[in-house]
N, C-alpha and C positions, 0 to 999 in steps of 0.2 A: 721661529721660522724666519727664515731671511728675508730680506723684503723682496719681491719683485726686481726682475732686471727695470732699468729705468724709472723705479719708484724714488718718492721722494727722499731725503733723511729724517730722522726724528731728531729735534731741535737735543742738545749735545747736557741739558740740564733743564731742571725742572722750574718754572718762572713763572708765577701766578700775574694773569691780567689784572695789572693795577686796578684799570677800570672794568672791570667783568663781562668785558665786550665781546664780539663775536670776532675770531680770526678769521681773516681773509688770507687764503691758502692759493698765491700762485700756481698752477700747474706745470708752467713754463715759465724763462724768462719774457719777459714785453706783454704779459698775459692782461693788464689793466688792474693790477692791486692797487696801485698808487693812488690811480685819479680816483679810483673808487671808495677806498681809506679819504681821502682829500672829500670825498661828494656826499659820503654817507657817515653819520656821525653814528659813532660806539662802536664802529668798526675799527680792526688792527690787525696790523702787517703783522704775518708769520713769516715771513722773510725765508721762503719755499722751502720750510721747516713744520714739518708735524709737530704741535706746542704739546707740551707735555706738562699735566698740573701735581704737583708737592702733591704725596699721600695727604689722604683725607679731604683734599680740595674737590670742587664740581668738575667734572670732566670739562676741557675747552670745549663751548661749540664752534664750529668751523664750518667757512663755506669755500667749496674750491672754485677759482678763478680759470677760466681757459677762454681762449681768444677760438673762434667759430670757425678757425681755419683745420684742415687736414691737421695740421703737426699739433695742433691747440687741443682737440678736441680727440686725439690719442693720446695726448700726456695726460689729460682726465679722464680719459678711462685706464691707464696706467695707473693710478692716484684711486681711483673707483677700486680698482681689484686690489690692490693695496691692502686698502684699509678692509676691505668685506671677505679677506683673504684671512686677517685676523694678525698680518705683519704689524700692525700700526693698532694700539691699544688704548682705550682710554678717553676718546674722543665722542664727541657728539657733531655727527657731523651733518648738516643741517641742507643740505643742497649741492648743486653747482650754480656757477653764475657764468655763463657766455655770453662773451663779450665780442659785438659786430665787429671782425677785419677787415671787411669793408661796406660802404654805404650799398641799400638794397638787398634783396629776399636772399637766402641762402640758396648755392644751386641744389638740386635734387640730390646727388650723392653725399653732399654734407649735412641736409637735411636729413636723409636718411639716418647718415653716422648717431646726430646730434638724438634722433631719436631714440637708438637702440643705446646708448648711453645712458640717457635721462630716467632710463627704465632703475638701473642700479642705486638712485638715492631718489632721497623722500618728494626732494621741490628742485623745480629748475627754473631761472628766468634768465630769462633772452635780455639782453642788456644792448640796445642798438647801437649803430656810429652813431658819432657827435662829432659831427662837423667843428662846433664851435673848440673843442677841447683840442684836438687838432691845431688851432687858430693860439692858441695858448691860454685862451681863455679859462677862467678857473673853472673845475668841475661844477663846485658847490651850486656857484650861478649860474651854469647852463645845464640842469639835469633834464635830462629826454625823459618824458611819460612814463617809460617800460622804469626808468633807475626811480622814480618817486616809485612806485609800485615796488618794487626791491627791498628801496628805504622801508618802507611799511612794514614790509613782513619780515624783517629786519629787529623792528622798534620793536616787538613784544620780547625778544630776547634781551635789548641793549635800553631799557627805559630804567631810567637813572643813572646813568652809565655818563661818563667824562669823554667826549669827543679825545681821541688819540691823535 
């Protein structure tokens, strides 16, 4: 089946995580993979490519990245129907991660969105602005409360795992 208008593509060959981390799955460009990869170790860019593992390897797990805005938070659920559509094979995908567009509560209509969304995968964490990162300051040393919480639930996937 074809994928979805606006779904993502599936990475063009099959590449085992050196380090058996979990991919960080942009849903859009500017989505926060970077800082995120940069802040949470065993994590690795999928470089808004569906990872796909060599026969007989463990399925990648993958978490998708979307920024909490309107166009962010339709490109994951584009990315949501995708993969639950059965276009996208082979994956273990492990959440969403939204990521604040801007400082302060979501308004009610994207709060709504973000709900009916979160319904379609297993875990979702609210990843707040950070002033500081903005600032250029490194992710690592300035994590917001919500992203240790992230890290956490993160670590039982990525423990032993090589920072990427």
């Amino acid at each position: 089946m074809p994928r979805p208008p606006g779904g993502l593509p599936v990475a063009p060959s099959a590449v085992p995580p050196a380090t058996g981390g979990v991919f960080l799955l942009g849903c859009h460009g500017g989505a926060g993979v970077t800082s995120l990869t940069c802040a949470v170790p065993g994590t690795l860019d999928a470089h808004r490519m569906w990872p796909q593992a060599p026969p007989g390897s463990p399925a990648p797990r993958v978490v998708l990245v979307c920024r909490s805005s309107h166009a962010g938070l339709t490109a994951a659920q584009t990315a949501i129907r995708q993969w639950a559509s059965g276009a996208v094979t082979g994956i273990e995908l492990l959440g969403l991660a939204v990521v604040a567009d801007a400082p302060g509560a979501l308004p009610k209509p994207l709060k709504d969105l973000h709900r009916l969304i979160r319904g379609g995968v297993a875990e979702s964490w609210p990843i707040p602005w950070a002033e500081a990162w903005r600032l250029g300051h490194p992710p690592a040393e300035t994590m917001p409360r919500q992203l240790v919480a992230f890290a956490r639930a993160l670590a039982r996937y990525t423990e032993g795992t090589t920072h990427a």
